[in-house]
DRENTORKOL-3810 file (N, C-alpha, C; in nm, 4 decimals):
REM DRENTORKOL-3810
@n.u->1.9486; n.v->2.1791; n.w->0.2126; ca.u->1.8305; ca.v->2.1953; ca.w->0.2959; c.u->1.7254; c.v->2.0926; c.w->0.2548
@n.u->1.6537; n.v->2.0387; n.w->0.3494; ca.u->1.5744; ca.v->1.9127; ca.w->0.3267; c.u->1.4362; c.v->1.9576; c.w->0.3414
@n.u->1.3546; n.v->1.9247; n.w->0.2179; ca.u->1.2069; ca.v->1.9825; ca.w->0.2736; c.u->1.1295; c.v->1.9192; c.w->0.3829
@n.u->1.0378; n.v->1.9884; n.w->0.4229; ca.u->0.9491; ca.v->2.0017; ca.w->0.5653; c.u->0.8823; c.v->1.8500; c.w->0.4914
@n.u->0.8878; n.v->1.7620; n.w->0.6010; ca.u->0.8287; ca.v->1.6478; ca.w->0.6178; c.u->0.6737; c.v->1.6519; c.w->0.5352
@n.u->0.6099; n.v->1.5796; n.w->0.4742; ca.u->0.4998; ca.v->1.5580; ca.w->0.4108; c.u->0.4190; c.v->1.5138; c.w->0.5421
@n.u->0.2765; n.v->1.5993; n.w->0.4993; ca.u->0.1344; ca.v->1.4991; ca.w->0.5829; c.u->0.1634; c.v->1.3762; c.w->0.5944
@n.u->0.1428; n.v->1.2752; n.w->0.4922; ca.u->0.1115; ca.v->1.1347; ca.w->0.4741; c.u->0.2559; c.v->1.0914; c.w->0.5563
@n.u->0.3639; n.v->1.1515; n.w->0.5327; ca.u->0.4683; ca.v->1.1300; ca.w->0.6045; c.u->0.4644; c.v->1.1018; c.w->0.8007
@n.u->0.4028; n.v->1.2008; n.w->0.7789; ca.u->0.3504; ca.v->1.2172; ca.w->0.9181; c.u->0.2701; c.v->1.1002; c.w->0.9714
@n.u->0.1690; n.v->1.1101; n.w->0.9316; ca.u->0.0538; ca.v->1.0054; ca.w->1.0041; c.u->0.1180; c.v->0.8478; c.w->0.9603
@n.u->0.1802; n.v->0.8273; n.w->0.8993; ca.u->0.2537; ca.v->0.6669; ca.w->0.8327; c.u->0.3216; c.v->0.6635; c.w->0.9779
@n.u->0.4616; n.v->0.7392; n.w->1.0077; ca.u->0.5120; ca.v->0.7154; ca.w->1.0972; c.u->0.4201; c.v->0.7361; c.w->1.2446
@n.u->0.3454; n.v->0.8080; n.w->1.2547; ca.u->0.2711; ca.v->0.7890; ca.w->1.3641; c.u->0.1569; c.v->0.6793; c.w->1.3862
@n.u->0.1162; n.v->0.6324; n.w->1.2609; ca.u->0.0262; ca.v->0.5083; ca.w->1.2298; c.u->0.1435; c.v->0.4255; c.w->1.2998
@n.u->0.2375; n.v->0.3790; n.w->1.2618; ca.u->0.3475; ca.v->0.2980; ca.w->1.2872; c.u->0.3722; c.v->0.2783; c.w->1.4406
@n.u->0.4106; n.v->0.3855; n.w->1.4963; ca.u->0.4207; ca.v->0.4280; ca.w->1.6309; c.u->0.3151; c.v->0.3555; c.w->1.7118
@n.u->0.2053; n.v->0.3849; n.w->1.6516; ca.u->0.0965; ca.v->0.3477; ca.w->1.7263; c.u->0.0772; c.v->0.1750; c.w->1.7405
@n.u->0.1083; n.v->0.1583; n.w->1.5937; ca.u->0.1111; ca.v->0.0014; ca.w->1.5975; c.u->0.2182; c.v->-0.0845; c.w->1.6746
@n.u->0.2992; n.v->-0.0248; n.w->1.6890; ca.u->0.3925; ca.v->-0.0870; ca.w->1.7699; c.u->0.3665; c.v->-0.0643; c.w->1.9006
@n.u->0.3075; n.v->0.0367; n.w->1.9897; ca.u->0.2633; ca.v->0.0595; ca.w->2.0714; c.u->0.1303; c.v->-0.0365; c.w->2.1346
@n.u->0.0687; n.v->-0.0475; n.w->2.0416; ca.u->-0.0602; ca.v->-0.1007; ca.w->2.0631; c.u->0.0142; c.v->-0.2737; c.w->2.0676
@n.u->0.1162; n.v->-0.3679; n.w->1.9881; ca.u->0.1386; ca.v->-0.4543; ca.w->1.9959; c.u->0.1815; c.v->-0.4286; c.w->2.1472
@n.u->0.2846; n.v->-0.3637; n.w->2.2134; ca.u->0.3693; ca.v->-0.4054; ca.w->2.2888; c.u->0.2685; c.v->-0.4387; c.w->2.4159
@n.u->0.1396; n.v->-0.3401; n.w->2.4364; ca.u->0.0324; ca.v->-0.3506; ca.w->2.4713; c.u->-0.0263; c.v->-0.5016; c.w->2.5082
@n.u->-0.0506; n.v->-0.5141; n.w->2.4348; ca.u->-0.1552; ca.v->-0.6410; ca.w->2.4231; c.u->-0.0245; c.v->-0.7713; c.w->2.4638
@n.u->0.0921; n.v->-0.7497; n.w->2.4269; ca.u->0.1850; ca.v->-0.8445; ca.w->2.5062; c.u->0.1426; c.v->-0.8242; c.w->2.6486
@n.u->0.1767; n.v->-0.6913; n.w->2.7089; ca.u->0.1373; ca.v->-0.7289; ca.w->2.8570; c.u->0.0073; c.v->-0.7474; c.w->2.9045
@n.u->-0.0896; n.v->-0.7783; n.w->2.8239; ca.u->-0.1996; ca.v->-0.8336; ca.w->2.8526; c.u->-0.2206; c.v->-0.9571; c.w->2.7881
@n.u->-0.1349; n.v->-1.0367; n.w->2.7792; ca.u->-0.0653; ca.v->-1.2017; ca.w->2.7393; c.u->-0.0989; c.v->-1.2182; c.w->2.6177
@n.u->-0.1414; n.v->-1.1311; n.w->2.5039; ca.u->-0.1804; ca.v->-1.1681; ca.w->2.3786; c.u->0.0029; c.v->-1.2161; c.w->2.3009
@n.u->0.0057; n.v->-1.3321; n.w->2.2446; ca.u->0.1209; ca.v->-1.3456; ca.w->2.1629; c.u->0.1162; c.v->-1.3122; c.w->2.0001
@n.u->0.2082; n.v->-1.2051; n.w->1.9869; ca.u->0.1877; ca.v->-1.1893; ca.w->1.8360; c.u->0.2480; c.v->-1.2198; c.w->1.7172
@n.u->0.1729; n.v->-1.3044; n.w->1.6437; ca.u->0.2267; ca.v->-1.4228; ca.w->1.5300; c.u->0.2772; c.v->-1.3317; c.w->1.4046
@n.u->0.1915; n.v->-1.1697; n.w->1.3691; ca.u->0.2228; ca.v->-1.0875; ca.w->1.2337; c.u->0.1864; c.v->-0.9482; c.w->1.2701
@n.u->0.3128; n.v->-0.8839; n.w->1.2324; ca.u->0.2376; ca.v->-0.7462; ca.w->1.2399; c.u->0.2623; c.v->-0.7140; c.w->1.0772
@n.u->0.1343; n.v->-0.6194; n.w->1.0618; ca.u->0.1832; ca.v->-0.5473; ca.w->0.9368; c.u->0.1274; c.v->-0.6300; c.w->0.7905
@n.u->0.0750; n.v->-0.7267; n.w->0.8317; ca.u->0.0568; ca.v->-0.8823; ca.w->0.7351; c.u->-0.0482; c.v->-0.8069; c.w->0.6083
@n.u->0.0358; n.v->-0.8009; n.w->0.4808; ca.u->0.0034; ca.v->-0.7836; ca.w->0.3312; c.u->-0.0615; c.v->-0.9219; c.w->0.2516
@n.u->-0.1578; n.v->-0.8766; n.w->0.1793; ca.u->-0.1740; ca.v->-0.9930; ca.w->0.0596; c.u->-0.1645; c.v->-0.8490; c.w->-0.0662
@n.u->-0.2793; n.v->-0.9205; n.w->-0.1591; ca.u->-0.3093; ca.v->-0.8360; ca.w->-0.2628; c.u->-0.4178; c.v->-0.7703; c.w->-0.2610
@n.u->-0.5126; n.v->-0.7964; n.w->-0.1183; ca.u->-0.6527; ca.v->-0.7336; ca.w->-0.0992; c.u->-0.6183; c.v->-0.6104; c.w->0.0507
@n.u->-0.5145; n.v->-0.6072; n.w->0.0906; ca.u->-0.4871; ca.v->-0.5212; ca.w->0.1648; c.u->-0.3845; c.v->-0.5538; c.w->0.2793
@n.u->-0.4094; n.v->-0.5479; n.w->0.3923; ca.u->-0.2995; ca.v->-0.5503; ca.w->0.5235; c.u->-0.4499; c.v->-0.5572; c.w->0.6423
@n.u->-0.3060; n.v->-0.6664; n.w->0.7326; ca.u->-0.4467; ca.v->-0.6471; ca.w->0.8640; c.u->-0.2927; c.v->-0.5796; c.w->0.9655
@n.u->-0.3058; n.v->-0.4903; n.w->1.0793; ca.u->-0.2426; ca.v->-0.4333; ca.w->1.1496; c.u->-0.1366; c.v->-0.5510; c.w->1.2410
@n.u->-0.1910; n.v->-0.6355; n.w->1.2998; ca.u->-0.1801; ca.v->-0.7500; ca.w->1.3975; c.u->-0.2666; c.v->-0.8367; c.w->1.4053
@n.u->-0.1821; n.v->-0.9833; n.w->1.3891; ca.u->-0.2410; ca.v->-1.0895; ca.w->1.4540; c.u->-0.1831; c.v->-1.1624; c.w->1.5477
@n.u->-0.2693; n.v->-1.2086; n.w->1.6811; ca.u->-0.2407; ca.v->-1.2545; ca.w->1.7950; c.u->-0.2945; c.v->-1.4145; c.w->1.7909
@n.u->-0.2223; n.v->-1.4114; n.w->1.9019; ca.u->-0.2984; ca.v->-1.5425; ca.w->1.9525; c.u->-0.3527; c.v->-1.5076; c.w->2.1064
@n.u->-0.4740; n.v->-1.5877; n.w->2.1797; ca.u->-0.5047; ca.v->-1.5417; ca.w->2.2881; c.u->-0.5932; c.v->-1.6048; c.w->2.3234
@n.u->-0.5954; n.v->-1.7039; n.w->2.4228; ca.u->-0.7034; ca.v->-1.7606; ca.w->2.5271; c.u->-0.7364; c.v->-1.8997; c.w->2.3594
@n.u->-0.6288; n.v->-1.9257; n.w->2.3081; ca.u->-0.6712; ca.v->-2.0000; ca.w->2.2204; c.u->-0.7333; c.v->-2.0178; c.w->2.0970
@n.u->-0.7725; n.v->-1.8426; n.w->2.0557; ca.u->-0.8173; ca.v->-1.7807; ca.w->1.9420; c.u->-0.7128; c.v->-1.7206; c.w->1.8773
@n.u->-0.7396; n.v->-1.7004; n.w->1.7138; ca.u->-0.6687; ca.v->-1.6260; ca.w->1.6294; c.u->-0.7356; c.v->-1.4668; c.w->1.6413
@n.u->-0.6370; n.v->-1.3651; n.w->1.6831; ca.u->-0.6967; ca.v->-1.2647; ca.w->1.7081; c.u->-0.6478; c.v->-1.1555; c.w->1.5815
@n.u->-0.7505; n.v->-1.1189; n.w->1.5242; ca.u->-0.7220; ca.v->-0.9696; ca.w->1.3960; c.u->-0.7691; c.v->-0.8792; c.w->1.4796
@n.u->-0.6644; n.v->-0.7984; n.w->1.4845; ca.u->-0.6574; ca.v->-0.6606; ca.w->1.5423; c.u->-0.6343; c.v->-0.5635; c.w->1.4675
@n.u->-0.7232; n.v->-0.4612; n.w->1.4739; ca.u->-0.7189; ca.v->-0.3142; ca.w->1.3630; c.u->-0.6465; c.v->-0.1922; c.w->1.4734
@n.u->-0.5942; n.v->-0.1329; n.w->1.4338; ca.u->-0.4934; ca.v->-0.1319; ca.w->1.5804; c.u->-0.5632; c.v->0.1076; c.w->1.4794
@n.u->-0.6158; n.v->0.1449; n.w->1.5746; ca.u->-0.6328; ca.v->0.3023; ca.w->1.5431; c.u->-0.5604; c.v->0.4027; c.w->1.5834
@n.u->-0.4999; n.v->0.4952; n.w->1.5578; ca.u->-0.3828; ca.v->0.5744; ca.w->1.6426; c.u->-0.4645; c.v->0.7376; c.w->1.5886
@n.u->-0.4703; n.v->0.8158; n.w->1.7160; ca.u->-0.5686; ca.v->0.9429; ca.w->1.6622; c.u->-0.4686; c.v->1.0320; c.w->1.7709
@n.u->-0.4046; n.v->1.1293; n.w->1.7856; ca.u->-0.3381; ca.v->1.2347; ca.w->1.8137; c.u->-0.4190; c.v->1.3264; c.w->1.9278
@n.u->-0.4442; n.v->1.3174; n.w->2.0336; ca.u->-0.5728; ca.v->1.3438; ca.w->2.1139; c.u->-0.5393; c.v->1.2543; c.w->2.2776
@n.u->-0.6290; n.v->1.2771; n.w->2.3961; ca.u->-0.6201; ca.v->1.2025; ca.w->2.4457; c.u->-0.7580; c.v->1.0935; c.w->2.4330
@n.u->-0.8006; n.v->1.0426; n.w->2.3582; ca.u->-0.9645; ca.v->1.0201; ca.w->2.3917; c.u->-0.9001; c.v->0.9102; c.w->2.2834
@n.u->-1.0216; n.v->0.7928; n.w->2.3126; ca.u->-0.9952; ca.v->0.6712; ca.w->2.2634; c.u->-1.1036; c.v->0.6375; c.w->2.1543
@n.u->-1.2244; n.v->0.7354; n.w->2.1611; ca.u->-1.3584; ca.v->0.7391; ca.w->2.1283; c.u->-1.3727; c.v->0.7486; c.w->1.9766
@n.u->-1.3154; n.v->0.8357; n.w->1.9199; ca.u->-1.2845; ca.v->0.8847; ca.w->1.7836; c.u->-1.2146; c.v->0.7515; c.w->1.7330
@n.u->-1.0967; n.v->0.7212; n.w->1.7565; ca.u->-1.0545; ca.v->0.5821; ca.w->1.6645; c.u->-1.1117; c.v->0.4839; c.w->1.6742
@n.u->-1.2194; n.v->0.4545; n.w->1.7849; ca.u->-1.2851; ca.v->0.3143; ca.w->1.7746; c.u->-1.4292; c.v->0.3538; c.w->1.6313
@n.u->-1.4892; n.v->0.4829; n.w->1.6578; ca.u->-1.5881; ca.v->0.5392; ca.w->1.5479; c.u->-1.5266; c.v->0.5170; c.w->1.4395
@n.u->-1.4006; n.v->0.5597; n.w->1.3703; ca.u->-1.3545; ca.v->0.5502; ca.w->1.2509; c.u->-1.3177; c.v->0.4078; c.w->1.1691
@n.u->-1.3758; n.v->0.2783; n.w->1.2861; ca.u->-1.3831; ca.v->0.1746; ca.w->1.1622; c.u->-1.5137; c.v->0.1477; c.w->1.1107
@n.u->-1.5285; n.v->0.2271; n.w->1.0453; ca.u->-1.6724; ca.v->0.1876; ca.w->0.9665; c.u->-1.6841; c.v->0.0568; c.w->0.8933
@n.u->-1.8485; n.v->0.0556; n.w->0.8433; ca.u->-1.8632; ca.v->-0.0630; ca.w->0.8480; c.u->-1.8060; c.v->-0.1098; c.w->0.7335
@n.u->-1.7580; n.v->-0.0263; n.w->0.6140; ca.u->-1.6710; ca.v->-0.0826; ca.w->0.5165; c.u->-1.5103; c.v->-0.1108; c.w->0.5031
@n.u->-1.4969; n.v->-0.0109; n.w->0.6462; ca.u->-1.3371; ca.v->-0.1212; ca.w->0.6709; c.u->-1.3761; c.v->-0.2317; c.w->0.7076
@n.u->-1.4516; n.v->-0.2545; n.w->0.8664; ca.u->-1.5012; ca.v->-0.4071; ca.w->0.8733; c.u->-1.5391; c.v->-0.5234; c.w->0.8023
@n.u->-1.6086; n.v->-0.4746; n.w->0.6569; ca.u->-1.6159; ca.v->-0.5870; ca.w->0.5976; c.u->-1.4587; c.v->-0.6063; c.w->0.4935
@n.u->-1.4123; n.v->-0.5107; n.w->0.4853; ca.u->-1.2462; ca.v->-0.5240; ca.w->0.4415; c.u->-1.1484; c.v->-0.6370; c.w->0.5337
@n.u->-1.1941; n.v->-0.6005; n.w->0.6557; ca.u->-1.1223; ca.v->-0.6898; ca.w->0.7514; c.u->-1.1540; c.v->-0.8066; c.w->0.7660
@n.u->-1.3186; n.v->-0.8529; n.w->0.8003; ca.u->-1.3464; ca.v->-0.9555; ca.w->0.7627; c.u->-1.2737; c.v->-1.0712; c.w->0.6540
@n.u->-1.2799; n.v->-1.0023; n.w->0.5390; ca.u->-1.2360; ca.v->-1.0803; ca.w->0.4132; c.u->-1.0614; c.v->-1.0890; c.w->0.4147
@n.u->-1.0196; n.v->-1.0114; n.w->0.4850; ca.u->-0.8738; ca.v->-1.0257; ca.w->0.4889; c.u->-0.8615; c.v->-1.1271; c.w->0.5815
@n.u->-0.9224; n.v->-1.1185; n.w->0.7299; ca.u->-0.8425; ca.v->-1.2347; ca.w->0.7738; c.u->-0.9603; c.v->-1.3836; c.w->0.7257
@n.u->-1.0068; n.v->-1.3755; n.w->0.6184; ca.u->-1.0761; ca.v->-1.5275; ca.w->0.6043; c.u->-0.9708; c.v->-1.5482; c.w->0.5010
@n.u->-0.9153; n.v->-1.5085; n.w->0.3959; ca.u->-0.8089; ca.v->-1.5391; ca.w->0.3380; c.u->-0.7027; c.v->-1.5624; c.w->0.4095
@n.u->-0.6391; n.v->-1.4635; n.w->0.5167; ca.u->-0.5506; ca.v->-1.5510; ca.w->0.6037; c.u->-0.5438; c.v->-1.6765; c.w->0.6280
@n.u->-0.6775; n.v->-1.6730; n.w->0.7296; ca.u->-0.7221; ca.v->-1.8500; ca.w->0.7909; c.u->-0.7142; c.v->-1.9484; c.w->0.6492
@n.u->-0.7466; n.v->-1.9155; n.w->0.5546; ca.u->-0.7649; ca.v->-2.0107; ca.w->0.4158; c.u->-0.6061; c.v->-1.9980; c.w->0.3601
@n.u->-0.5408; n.v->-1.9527; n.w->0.3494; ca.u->-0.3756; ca.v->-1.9248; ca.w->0.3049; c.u->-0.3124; c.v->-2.0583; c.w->0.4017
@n.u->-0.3264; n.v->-2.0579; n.w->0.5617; ca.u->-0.2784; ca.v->-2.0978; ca.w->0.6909; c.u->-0.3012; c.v->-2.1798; c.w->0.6659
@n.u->-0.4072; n.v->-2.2716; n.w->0.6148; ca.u->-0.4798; ca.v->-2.3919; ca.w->0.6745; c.u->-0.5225; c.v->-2.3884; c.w->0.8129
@n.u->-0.5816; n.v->-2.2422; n.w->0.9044; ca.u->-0.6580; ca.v->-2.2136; ca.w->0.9877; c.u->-0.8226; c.v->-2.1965; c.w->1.0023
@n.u->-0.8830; n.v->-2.2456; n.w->0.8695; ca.u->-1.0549; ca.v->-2.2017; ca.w->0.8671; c.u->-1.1173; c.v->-2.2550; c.w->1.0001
@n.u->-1.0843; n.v->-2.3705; n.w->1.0744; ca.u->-1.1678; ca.v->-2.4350; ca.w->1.1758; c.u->-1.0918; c.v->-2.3763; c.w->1.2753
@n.u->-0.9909; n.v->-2.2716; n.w->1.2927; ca.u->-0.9237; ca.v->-2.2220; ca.w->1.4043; c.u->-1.0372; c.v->-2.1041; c.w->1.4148
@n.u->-1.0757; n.v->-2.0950; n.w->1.5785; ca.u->-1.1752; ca.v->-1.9795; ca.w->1.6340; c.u->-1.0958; c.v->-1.9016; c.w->1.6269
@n.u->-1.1623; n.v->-1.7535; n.w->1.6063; ca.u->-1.1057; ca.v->-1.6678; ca.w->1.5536; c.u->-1.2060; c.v->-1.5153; c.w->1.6229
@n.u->-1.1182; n.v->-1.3982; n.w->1.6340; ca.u->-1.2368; ca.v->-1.3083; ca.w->1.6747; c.u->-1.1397; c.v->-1.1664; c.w->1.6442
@n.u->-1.1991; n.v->-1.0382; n.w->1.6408; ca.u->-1.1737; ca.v->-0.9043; ca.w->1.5707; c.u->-1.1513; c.v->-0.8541; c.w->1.7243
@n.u->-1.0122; n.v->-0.7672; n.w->1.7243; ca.u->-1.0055; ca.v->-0.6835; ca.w->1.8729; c.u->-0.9522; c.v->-0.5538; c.w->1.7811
@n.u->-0.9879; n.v->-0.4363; n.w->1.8391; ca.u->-0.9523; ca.v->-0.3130; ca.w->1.7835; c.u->-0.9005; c.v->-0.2555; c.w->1.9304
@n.u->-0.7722; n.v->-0.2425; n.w->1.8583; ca.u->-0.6907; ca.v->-0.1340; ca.w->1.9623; c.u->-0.6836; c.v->0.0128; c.w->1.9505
@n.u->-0.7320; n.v->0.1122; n.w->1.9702; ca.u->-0.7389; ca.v->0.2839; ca.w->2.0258; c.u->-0.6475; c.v->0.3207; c.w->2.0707
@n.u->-0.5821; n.v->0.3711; n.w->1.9862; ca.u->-0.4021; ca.v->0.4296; ca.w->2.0501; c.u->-0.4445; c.v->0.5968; c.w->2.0796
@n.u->-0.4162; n.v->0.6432; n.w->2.1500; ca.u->-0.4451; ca.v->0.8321; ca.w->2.1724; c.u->-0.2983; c.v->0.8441; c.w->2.2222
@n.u->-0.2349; n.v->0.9377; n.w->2.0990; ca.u->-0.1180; ca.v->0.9608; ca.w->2.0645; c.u->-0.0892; c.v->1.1357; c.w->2.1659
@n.u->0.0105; n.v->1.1077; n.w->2.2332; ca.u->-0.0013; ca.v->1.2747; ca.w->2.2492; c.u->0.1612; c.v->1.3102; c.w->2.2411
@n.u->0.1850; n.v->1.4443; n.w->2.2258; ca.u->0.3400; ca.v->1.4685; ca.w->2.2011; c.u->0.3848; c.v->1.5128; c.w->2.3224
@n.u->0.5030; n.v->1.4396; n.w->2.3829; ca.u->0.5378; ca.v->1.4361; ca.w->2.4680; c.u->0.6581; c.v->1.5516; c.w->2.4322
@n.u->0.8185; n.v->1.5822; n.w->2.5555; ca.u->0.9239; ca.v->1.6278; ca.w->2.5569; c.u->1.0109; c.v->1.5714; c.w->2.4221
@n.u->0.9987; n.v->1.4254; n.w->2.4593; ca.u->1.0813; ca.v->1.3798; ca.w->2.4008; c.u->0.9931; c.v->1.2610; c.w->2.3230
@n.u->0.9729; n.v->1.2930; n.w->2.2031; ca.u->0.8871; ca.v->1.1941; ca.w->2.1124; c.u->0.7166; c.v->1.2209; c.w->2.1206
@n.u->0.6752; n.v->1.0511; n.w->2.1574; ca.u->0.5736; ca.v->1.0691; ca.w->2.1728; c.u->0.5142; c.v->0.9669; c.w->2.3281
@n.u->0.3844; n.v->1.0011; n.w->2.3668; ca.u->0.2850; ca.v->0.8827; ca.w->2.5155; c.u->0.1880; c.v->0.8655; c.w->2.4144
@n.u->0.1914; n.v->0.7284; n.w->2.4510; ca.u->0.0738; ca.v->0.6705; ca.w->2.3807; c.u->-0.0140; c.v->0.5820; c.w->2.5086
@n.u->-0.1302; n.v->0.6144; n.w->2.5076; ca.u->-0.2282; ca.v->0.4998; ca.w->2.6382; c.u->-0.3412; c.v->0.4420; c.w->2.5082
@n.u->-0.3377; n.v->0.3041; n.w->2.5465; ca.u->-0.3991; ca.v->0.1664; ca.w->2.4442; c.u->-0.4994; c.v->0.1441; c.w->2.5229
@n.u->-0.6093; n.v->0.1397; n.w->2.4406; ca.u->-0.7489; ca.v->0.0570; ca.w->2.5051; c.u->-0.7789; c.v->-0.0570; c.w->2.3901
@n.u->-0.8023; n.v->-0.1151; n.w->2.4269; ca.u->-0.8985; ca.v->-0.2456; ca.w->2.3556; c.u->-1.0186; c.v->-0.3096; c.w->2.3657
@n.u->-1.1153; n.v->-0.3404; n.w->2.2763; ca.u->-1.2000; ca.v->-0.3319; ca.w->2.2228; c.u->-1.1919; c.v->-0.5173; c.w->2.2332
@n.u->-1.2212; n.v->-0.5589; n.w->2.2868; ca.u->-1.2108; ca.v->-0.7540; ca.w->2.2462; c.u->-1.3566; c.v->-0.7840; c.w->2.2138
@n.u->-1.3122; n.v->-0.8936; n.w->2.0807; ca.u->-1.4186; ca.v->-0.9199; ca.w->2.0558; c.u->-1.5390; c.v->-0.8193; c.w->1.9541
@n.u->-1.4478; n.v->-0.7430; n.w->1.8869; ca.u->-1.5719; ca.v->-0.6073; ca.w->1.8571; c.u->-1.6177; c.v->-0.6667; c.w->1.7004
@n.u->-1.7010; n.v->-0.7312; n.w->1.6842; ca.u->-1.7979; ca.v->-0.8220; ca.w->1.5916; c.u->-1.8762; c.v->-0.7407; c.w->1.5819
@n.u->-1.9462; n.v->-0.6399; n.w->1.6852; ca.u->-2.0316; ca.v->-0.5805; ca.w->1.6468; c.u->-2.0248; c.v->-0.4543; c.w->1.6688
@n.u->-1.8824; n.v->-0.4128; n.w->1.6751; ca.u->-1.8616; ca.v->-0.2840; ca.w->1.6724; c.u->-1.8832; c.v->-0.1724; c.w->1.5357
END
């Protein structure tokens, strides 16, 4: 007998879900995506795109609900400056610093369907001053 799935278990694979969701997303809204998932030693950024000629960091939120409202609130301003510094090390790793560059946050609202899960993606372009 196998024990009952863990919390953190839970939300990882549904974090996941979401991120893949939210990429496949932003493909059909022509974004091309160069990294998902992208690690250093200061953390992970969710996705990076390319789009209209910019390097795009995307914080991609997945919240269990139908409402999009709650995961765009939950990047506070000390993930943002987390993110910030992650993708300026990117661009500096790349040899991208003079490549324009801009922050899109994707809002995944996860709901449990028959079979799995529906996910509906909103995006946030441009959220600098979100």
């Amino acid at each position: 007998m196998q024990p009952p799935p863990r919390a953190d278990d839970y939300r990882s694979d549904l974090g996941l879900a979401g991120e893949q969701a939210a990429a496949a997303y932003l493909i059909q809204l022509g974004y091309a995506i160069i990294e998902a998932r992208w690690r250093c030693n200061f953390g992970e950024i969710d996705l990076i795109a390319r789009e209209d000629g910019d390097i795009v960091f995307v914080e991609v939120r997945t919240r269990s609900g139908r409402t999009h409202e709650l995961a765009f609130e939950s990047v506070n301003p000390r993930k943002r400056a987390k993110l910030y510094a992650l993708a300026e090390h990117y661009r500096e790793t790349h040899g991208l610093s003079e490549q324009p560059c801009r922050f899109d946050v994707v809002a995944v609202a996860a709901r449990q369907a028959r079979v799995g899960w529906e996910f509906r993606c909103e995006v946030l372009r441009d959220a600098v001053g979100w």
